[in-house]
C-alpha positions in Angstrom: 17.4 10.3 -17.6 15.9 9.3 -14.6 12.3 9.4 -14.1 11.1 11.5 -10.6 9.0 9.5 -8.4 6.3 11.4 -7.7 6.1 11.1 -11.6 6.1 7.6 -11.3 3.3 7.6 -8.9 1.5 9.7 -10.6 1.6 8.1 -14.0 1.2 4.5 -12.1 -2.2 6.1 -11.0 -3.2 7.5 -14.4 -2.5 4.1 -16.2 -4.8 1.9 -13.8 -7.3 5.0 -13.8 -7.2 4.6 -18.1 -7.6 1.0 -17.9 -11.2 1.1 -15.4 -9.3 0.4 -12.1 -9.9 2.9 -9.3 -7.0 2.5 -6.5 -9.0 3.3 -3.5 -11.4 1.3 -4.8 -10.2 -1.9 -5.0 -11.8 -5.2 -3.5 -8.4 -6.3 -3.0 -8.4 -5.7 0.7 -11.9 -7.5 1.5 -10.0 -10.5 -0.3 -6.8 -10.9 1.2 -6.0 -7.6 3.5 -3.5 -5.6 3.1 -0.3 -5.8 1.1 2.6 -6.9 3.2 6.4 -7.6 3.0 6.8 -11.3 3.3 10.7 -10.8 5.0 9.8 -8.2 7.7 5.9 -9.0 8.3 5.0 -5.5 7.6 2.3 -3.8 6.2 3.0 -1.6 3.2 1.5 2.2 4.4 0.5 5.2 2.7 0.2 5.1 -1.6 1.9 2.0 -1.4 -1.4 0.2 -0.4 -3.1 2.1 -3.2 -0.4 0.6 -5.8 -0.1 -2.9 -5.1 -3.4 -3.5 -4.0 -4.8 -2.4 -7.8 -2.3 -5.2 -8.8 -5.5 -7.4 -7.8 -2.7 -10.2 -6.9 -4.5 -13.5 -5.0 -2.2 -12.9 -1.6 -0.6 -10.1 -0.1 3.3 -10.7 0.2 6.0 -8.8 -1.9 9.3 -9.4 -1.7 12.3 -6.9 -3.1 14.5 -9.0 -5.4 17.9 -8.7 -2.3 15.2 -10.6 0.0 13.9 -13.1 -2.3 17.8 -14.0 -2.8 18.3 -14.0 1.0 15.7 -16.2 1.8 16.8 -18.5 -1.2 14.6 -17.9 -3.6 15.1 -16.1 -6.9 12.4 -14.0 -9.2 11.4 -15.5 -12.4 12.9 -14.4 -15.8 11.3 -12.4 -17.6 9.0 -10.9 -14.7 8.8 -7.2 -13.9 8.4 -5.7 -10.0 5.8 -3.3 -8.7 7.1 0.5 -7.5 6.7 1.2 -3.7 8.1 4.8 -1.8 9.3 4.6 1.3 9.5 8.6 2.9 11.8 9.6 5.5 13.9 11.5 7.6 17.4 12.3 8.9 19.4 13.9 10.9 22.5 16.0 9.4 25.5 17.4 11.7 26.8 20.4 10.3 30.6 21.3 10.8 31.8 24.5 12.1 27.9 25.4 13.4 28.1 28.7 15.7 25.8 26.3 18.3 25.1 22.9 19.1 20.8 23.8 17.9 22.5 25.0 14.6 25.3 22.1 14.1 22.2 19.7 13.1 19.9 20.1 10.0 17.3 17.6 9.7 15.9 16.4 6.2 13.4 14.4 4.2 13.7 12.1 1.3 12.0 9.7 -0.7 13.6 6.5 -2.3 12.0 4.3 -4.5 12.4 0.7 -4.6 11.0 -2.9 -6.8 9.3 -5.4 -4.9 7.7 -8.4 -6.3 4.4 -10.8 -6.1 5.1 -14.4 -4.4 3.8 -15.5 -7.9 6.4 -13.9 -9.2 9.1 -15.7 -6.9 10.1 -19.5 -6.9 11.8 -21.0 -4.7 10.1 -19.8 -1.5 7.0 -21.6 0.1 4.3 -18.3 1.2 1.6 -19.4 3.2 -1.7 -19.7 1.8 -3.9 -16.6 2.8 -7.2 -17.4 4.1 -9.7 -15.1 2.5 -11.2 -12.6 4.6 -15.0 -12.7 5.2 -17.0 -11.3 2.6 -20.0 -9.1 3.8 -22.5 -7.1 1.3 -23.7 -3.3 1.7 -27.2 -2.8 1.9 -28.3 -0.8 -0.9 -29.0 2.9 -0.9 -33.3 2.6 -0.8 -32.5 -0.2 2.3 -30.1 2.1 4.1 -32.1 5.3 3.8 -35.4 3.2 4.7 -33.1 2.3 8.0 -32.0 5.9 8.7 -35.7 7.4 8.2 -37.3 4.6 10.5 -34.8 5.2 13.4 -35.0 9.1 12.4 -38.9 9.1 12.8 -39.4 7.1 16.1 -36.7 9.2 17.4 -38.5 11.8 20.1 -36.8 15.3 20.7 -37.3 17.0 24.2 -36.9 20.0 25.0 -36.1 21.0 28.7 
């Protein structure tokens, strides 16, 4: 039987969260930005950020296994893809509707699909991704020294 995606999600989620990786916690993006298709140029949205970016992959393209072979490469053997959701909606006509309002019914659905890594492709050249600048937080005693100087010299008036 077929497992339901939200299952899929979800168990995706608790694995990484068992094994010390936090999704929306991930460096990944400060190292090489957001994941991306490598065929379209688009940016993966919504959970599907959270699960490839906790891959912790060196560059952000994915490629499902139709548009490696379209673009003449081919995945590896032996090498397993990543889930990613892709939510929508459509529009249904309904025959034999008493009015033209009720003759359309519009729905929602969610299909699952496979992508994979460029590591895990050969026969396609990616570009190499420039890292993104680093930058450092200031620690919490620094920040909240910050926030109580400016919150000190600030004057209140009252008119």
């Amino acid at each position: 039987m077929k497992q339901d995606i939200y299952e899929q999600v979800t168990n995706r989620i608790i694995t990484q969260l068992e094994q010390g990786v936090i999704p929306w916690k991930s460096p990944y993006f400060s190292k090489v930005g957001f994941p991306r298709n490598f065929s379209t140029g688009n940016r993966y949205q919504g959970i599907n950020v959270f699960l490839l970016a906790s891959l912790r992959f060196t560059s952000p393209y994915f490629l499902t296994f139709i548009q490696a072979k379209e673009l003449g490469g081919n995945v590896m053997k032996g090498e397993h893809g990543s889930l990613v959701v892709k939510y929508g909606t459509y529009t249904k006509e309904i025959e034999g509707a008493a009015s033209a309002e009720a003759s359309e019914e519009h729905r929602k659905y969610l299909k699952a699909y496979t992508v994979f890594h460029a590591s895990q492709i050969e026969g396609i050249t990616f570009p190499n991704r420039k890292e993104c600048p680093s930058f450092q937080l200031p620690n919490a005693a620094t920040a909240q020294g910050h926030w109580y100087r400016d919150a000190k010299s600030s004057e209140i008036r009252r008119r």
